[in-house]
C-alpha positions in Angstrom: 63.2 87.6 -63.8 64.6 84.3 -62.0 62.1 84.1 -59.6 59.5 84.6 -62.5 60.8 82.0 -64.8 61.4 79.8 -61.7 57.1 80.6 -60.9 56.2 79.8 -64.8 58.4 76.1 -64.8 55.8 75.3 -61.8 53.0 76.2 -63.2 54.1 74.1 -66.4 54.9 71.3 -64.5 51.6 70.8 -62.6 49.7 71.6 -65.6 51.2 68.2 -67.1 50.4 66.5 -64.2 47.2 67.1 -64.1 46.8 66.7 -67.8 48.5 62.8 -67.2 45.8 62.8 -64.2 42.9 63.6 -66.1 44.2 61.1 -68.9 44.2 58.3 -66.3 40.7 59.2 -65.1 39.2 59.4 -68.5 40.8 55.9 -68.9 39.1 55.0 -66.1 35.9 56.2 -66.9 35.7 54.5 -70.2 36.4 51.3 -69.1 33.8 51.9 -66.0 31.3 52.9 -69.1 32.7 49.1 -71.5 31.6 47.4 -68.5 28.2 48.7 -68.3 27.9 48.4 -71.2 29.5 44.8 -72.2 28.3 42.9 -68.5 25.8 44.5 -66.4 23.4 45.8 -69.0 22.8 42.6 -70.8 22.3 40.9 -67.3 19.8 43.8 -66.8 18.0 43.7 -69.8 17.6 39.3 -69.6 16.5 39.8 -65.7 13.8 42.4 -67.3 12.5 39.8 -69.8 12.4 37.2 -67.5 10.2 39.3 -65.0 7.9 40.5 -68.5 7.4 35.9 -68.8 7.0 35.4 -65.3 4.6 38.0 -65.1 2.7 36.4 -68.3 2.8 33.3 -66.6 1.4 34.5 -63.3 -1.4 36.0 -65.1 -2.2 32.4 -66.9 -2.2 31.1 -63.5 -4.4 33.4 -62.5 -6.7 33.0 -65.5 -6.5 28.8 -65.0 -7.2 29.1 -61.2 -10.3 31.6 -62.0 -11.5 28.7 -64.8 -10.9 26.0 -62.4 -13.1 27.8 -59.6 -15.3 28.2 -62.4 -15.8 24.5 -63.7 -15.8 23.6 -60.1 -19.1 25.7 -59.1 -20.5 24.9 -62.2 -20.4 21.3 -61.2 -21.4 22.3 -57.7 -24.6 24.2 -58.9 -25.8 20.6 -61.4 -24.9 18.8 -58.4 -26.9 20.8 -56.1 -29.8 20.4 -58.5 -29.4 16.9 -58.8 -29.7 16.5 -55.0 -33.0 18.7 -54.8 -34.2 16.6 -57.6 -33.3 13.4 -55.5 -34.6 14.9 -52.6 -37.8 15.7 -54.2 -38.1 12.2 -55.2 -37.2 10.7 -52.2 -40.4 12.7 -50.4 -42.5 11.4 -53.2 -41.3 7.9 -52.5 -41.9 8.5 -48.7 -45.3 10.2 -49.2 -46.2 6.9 -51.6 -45.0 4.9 -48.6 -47.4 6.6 -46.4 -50.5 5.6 -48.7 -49.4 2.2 -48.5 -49.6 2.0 -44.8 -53.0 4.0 -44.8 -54.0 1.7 -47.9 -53.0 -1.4 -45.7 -54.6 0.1 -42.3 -57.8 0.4 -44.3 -57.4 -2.9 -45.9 -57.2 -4.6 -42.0 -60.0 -2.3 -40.8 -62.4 -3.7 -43.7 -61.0 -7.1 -43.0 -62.0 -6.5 -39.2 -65.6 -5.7 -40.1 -65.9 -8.7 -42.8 -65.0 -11.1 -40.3 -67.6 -9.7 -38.0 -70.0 -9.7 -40.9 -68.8 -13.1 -41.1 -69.7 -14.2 -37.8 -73.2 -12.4 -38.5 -73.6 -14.8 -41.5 -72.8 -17.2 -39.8 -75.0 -17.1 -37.0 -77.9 -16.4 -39.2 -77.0 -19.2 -41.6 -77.3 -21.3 -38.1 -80.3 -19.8 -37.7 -82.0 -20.3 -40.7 -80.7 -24.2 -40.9 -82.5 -24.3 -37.5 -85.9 -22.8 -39.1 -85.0 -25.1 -42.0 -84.0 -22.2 -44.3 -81.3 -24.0 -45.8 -82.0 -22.7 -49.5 -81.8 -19.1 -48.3 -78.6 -19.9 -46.5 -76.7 -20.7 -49.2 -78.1 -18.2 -51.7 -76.9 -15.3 -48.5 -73.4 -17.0 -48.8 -73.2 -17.2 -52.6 -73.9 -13.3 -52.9 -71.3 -12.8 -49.6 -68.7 -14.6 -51.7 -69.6 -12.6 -54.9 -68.8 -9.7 -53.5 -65.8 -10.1 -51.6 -64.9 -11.9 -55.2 -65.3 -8.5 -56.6 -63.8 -6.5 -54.1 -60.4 -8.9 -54.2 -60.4 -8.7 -57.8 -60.7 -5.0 -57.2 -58.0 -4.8 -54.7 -55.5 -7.1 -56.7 -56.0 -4.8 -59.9 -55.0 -2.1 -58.1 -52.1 -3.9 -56.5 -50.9 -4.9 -59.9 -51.0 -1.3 -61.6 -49.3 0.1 -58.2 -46.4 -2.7 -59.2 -46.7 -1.8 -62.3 -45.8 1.8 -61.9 -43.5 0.9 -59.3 -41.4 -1.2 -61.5 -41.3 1.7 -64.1 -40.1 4.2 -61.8 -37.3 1.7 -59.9 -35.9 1.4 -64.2 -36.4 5.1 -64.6 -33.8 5.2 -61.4 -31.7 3.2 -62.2 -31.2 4.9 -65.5 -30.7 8.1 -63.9 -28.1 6.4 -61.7 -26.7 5.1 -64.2 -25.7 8.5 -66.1 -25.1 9.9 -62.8 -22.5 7.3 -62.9 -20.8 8.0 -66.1 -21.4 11.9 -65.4 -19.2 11.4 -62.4 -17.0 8.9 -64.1 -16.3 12.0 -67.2 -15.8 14.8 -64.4 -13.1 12.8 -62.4 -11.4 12.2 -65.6 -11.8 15.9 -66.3 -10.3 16.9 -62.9 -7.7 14.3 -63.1 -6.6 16.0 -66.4 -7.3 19.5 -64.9 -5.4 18.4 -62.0 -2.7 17.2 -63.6 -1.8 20.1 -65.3 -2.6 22.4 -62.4 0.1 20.2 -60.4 3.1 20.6 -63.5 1.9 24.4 -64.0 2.5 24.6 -59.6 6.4 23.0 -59.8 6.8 25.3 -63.0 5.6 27.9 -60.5 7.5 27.0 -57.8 11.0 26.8 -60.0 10.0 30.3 -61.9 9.6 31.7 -58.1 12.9 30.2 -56.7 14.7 31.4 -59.7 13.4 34.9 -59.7 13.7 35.5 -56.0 17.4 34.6 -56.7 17.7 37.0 -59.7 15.9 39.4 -57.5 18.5 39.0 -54.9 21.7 39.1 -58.0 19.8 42.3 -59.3 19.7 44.0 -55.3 23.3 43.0 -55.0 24.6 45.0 -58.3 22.5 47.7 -57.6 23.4 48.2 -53.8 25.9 45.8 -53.3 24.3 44.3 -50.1 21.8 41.7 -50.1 18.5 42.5 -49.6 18.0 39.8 -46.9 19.7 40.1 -43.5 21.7 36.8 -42.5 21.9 35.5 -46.5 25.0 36.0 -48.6 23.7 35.6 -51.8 24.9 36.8 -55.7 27.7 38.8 -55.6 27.7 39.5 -51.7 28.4 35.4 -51.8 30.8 35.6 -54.7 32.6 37.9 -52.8 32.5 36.2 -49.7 34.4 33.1 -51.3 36.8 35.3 -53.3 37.4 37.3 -49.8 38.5 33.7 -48.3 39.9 32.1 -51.1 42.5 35.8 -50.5 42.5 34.9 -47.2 44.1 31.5 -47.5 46.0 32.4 -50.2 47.4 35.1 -47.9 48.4 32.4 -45.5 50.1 30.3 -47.7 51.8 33.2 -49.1 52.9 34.1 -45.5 53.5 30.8 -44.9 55.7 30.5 -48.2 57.8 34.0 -47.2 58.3 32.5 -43.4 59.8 29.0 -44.9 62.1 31.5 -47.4 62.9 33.5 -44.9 64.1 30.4 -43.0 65.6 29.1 -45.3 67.8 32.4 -46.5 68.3 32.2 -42.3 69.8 28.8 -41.9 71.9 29.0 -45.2 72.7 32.4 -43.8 73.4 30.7 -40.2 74.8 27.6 -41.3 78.3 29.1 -42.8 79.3 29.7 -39.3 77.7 27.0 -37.7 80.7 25.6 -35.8 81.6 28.9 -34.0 78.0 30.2 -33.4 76.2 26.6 -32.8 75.1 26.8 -29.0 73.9 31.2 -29.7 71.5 29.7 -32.7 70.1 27.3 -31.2 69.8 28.9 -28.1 68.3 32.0 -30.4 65.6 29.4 -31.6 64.5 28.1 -29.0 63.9 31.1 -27.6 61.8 31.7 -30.9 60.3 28.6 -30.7 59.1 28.9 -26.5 57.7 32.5 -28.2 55.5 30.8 -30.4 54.1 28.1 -28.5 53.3 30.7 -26.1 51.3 32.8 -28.9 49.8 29.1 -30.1 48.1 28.3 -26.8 46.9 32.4 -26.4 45.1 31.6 -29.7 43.4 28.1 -28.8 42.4 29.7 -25.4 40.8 32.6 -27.7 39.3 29.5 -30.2 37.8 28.0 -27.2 36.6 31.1 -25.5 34.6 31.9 -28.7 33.4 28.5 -28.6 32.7 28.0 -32.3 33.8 24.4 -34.2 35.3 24.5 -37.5 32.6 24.3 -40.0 29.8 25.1 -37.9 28.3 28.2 -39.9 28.2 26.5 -42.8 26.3 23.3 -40.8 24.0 26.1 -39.8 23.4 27.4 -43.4 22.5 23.9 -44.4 20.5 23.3 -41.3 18.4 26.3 -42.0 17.6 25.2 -45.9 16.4 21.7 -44.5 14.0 23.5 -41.9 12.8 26.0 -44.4 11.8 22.9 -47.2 10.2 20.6 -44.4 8.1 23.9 -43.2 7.2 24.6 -47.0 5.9 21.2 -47.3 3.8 20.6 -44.1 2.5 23.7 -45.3 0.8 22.8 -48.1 -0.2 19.6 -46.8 -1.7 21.6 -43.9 -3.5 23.8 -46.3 -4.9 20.9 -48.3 -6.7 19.5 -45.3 -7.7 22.7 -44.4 -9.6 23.1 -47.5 -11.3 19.5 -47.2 -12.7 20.6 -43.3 -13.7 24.1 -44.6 -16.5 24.2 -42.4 -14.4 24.7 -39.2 -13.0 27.9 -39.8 -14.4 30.2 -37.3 -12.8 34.1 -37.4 -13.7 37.0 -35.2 -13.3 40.2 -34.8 -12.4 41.6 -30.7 -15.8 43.2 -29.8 -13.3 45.3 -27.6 -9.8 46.3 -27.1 -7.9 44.1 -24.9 -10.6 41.2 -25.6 -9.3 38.1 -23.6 -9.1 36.0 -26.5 -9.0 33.0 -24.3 -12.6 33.6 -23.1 -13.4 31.9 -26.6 -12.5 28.0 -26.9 -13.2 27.9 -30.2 -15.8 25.1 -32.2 -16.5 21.6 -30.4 -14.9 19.8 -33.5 -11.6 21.6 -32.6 -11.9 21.0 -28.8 -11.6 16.7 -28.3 -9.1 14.3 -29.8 -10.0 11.1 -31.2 -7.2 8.2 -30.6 -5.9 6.5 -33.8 -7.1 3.4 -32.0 -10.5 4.6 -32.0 -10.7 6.3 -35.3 -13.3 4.2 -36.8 -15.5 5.9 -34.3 -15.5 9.0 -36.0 -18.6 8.5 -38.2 -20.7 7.7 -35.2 -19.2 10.6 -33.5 -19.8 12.9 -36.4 -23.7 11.6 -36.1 -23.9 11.6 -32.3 -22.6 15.5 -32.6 -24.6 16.2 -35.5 -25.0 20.2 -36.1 -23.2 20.6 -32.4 -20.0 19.9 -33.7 -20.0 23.5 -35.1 -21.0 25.2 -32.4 -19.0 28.1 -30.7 -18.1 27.4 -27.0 -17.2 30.3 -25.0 -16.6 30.8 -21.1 -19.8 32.9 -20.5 -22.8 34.0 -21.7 -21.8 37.7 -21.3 -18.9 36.7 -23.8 -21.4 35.3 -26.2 -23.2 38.0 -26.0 -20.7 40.8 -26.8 -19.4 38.2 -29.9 -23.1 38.1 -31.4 -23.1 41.7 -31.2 -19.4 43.2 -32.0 -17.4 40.0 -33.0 -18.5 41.0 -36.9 -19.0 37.3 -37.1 -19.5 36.1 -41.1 -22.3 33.7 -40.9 -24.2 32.8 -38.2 -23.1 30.5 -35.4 -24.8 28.7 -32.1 -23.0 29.7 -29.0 -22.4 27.2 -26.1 -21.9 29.1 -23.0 -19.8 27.2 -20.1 -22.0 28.4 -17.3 -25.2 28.4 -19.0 -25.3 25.3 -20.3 -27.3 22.4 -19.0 -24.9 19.0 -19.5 -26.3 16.0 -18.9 -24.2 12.5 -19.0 -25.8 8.8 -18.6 -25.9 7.5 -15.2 -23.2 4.9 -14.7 -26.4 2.2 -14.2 -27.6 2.8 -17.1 -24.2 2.4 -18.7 -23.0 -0.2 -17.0 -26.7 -2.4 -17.9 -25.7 -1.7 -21.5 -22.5 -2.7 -21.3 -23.6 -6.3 -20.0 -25.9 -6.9 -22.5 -23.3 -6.4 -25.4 -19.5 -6.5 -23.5 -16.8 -5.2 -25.1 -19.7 -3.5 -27.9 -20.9 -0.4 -26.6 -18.6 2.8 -25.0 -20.7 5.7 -24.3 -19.1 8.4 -27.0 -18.2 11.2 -24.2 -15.5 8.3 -23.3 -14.3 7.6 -26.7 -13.0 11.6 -27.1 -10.4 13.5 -25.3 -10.9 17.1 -24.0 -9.6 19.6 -21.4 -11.0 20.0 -18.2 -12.6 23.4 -18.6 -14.9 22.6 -21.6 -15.9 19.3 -19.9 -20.0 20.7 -19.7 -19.9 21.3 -23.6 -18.6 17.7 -23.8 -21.4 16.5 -21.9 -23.7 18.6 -23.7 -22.6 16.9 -26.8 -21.6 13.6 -26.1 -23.1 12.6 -22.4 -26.5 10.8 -23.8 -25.6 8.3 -26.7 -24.1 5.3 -27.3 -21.9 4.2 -29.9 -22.5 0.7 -30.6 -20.3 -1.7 -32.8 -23.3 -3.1 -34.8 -27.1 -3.0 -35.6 -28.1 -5.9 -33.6 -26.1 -4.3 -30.3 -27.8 -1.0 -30.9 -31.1 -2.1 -31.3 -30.8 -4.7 -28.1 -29.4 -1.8 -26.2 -31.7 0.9 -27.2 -35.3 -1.0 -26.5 -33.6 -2.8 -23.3 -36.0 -1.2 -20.2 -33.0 -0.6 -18.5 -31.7 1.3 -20.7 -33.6 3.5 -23.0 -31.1 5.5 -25.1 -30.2 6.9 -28.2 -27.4 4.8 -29.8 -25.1 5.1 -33.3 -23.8 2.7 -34.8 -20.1 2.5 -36.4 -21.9 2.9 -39.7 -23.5 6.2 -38.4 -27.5 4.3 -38.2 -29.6 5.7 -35.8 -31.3 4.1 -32.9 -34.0 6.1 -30.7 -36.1 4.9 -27.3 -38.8 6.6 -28.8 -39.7 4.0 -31.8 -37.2 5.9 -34.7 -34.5 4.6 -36.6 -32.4 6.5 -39.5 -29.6 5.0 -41.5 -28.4 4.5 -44.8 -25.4 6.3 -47.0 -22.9 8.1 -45.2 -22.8 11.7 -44.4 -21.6 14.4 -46.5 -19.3 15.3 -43.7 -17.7 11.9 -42.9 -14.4 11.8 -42.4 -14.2 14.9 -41.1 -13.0 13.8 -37.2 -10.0 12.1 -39.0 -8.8 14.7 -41.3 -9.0 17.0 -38.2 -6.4 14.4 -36.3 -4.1 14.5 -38.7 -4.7 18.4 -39.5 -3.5 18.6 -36.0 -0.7 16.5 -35.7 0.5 18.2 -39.1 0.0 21.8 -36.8 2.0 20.5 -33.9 4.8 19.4 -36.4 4.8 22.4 -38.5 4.9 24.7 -35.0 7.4 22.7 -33.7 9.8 23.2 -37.0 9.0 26.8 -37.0 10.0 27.2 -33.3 13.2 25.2 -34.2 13.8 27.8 -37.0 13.3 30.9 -35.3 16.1 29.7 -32.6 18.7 28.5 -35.3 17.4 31.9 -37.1 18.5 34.0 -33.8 21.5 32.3 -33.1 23.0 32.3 -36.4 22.8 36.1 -35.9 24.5 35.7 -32.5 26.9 33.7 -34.1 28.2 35.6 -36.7 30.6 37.8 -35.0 32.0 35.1 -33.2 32.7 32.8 -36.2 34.3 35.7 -38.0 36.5 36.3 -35.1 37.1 32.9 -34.7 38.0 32.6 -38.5 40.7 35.6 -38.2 41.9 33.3 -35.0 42.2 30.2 -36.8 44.2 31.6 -39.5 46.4 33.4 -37.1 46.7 29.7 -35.6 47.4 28.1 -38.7 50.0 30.5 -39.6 51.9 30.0 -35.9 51.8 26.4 -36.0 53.7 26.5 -39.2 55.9 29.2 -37.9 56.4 26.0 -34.9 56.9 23.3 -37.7 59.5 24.9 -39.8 61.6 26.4 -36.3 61.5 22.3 -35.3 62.6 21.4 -38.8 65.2 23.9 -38.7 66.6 23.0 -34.6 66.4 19.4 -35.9 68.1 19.4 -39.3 71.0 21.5 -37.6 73.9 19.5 -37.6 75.8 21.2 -34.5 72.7 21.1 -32.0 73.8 17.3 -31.3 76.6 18.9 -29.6 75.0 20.8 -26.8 71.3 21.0 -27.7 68.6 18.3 -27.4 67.0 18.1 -30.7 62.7 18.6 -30.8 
């Protein structure tokens, strides 16, 4: 019966300790449940009606960038009409210039025969007044001179309503230019406004991205508790980062404060028998003190083994946030030009796996570099090229081949083949003749770009036979010279040819292009250069990171010994009796 009262007082007493134990967990569990429910719910339910605007916001972009597009080819499609319309027009004029010269070659062929018939009358009239038939004479030259009365009365009649109509259509032009001007005057208002608001609906963009990516990361962090990107500490991963130094430190000082107690409970300990036990203390301390020096200089040898500064992940951090903004921006200034110069994307599909890539040097406009000295030579170079400047150069004709038939190309495309083609560049005499006549006015334009070595025959191809001249009068001195004989451009993109033909006026829808391309490039280099200077900080930052922790656990360990040092100096030097024996430190 003792054993079985012994057996029930157990059972009693670990049934009310597991009664207190489920108490404490059911405490536990309802203040898990309060903080749910107080803290992270709330937070949940604001990220979720932030997402629900930002999504109603991206969806307004959406419908403003479709609207845009659609204004925009709207005024491309009036635009295009206008041109056929002008186009149309300008034929008409050309074909009503082509009746004048017909009208005027008929005009000198009739004046041809009249003074022959002239000569006739005349010869007759001699006659006659030889016979003595000087009455007939003159009544033969009064009906000549009626009639070629009549026929210039005719002519100038016909003259005057060809004025006349000519005059009507020049106001009728200018009218038409005239609301062409205020068309384009209202639609760059328009796009100024449209633009405008697209640029304060883009930052709004940009601000609603940056602060949702960071809500995304908070919102990964409570869920998971790790951030969702690798080398970032952000939300609560960062938060307790800091609170995991902040400990840290605190820890220090805290083991700093309980090393200076314990030395000082020690020396008013030590100091009561000071006088007997003077030379065993200090003796004692600077035994202590040799001890941690010696542990000091293990830990700077460790500091400088792991060869990290003080500070210099958080100089990373900062270093990476500047790379990332100066790579945001170039990009979009690159992507701005890239729309201007749309014409110059070319995009391929390998006709074969393991295609050599670099069999295809891509188009001509993307192959030569034009100096910032010689920029304004980019309008006559855009001329001189003309449709080549788009063309596809590639090592081969075999290449060509297999890109026309399984490249998948998207529009079609002239191919220059390397070792098909047939370059041709001026003679040097001929050069050299042209270059006397105007000096320091004419370059030929293969000299004015710079290319590689291995497209060299598509240069040729493209820019070996024209000059560029620095003026009318130069080009058409140099073109007509019999020495010369060949095509030239002029900086404002006029066109001179041997053969008789000239062509000139407003400048090409495509000027410009050459420049934008220059700077598209040097914005390329830049932005690769930046990216290549990101991906190594990126990659040693990961290196880093076990180092700089290390070396943070050794710097505190530092910290703590040199104080440990300090307050064992303080102590050897505020002890009275160490003058008698013991050199004070």
């Amino acid at each position: 019966m003792i054993e079985e009262a012994a057996g029930t007082r157990m059972f009693e007493d670990r049934r009310d300790k597991a009664f207190k134990t489920m108490g404490k967990k059911e405490m536990k569990v309802q203040e898990i449940t309060e903080l749910l429910k107080d803290e992270i719910e709330p937070k949940l339910e604001k990220l979720r009606t932030e997402k629900r605007a930002f999504l109603e916001f991206q969806q307004t972009q959406s419908d403003l960038e479709r609207l845009t597009r659609l204004v925009v080819a709207h005024d491309y499609l009036k635009s295009k009409e206008k041109l056929k319309q002008t186009a149309s027009d300008l034929e008409a004029k050309k074909q009503r210039g082509t009746d004048l010269e017909d009208n005027a070659k008929r005009l000198q062929t009739e004046i041809s025969r009249l003074e022959e018939d002239m000569k006739k009358v005349n010869a007759a009239r001699e006659k006659e007044l030889r016979k003595g038939g000087k009455f007939q004479a003159l009544e033969e030259e009064v009906k000549t001179h009626s009639h070629e009365v009549v026929r210039l009365t005719t002519v100038f009649d016909l003259k005057s309503a060809s004025v006349t109509e000519e005059e009507e259509r020049r106001k009728g032009v200018e009218k038409t230019v005239k609301d062409l001007e205020a068309q384009v005057k209202e639609k760059s208002r328009l796009y100024e406004k449209v633009q405008a608001q697209y640029d304060v609906a883009k930052a709004d963009l940009d601000k609603q991205t940056v602060d949702m990516e960071n809500k995304e990361e908070l919102l990964q962090t409570l869920l998971t508790g790790v951030a969702s990107k690798e080398g970032q500490e952000n939300g609560y991963q960062g938060q307790l980062q800091d609170a995991r130094n902040r400990v840290s430190a605190a820890t220090t000082e805290q083991e700093q404060a309980k090393l200076k107690i314990s030395h000082m409970e020690k020396r008013i300990k030590e100091d009561e028998p000071r006088a007997k036990k003077a030379k065993e203390q200090n003796s004692g301390l600077l035994k202590d003190l040799e001890t941690l020096k010696s542990q000091a200089k293990k830990l700077e040898a460790e500091l400088k083994k792991f060869g990290v500064a003080a500070g210099r992940q958080e100089e990373m951090y900062e270093e990476e946030a500047s790379l990332q903004k100066q790579i945001r921006t170039l990009r979009e200034q690159a992507d701005s030009m890239k729309r201007k110069v749309a014409n110059i994307d070319f995009s391929y599909s390998d006709p074969f796996p393991g295609f050599d890539r670099s069999k295809v040097k891509g188009l001509v406009a993307q192959l030569f570099t034009l100096d910032k000295d010689k920029a304004q030579a980019g309008t006559a170079l855009e001329i001189c090229a003309g449709g080549r400047l788009y063309n596809v150069v590639v090592d081969s004709a075999e290449t060509g081949t297999q890109l026309l038939q399984n490249g998948k190309l998207k529009k079609r495309v002239t191919i220059i083949p390397l070792n098909k083609i047939a370059a041709f560049k001026a003679s040097a005499d001929k050069i050299g003749a042209a270059q006397k006549l105007a000096p320091g006015k004419v370059d030929l334009a293969l000299s004015l770009v710079g290319y590689d070595d291995d497209v060299t025959a598509a240069m040729q191809y493209v820019f070996g036979s024209t000059l560029v001249c620095e003026d009318a009068e130069t080009a058409k001195r140099v073109t007509f010279d019999p020495a010369v004989r060949m095509k030239s451009v002029t900086l404002e993109g006029d066109v001179y040819d041997p053969s008789g033909t000239l062509s000139g006026g407003s400048s090409p829808n495509s000027s410009g292009v050459l420049v934008t391309l220059g700077k598209l490039n040097e914005l390329m280099k830049e932005l690769n250069g930046l990216e290549l200077q990101l991906s190594e900080l990126q990659s040693s930052m990961a290196k880093e990171k076990k180092k700089m922790d290390s070396a943070r656990k050794a710097m505190q360990q530092l910290d703590l010994k040199s104080h440990e040092i300090k307050l064992t100096e303080e102590q050897i030097g505020g002890n009275s009796s160490s003058s008698v024996g013991t050199p004070r430190y």
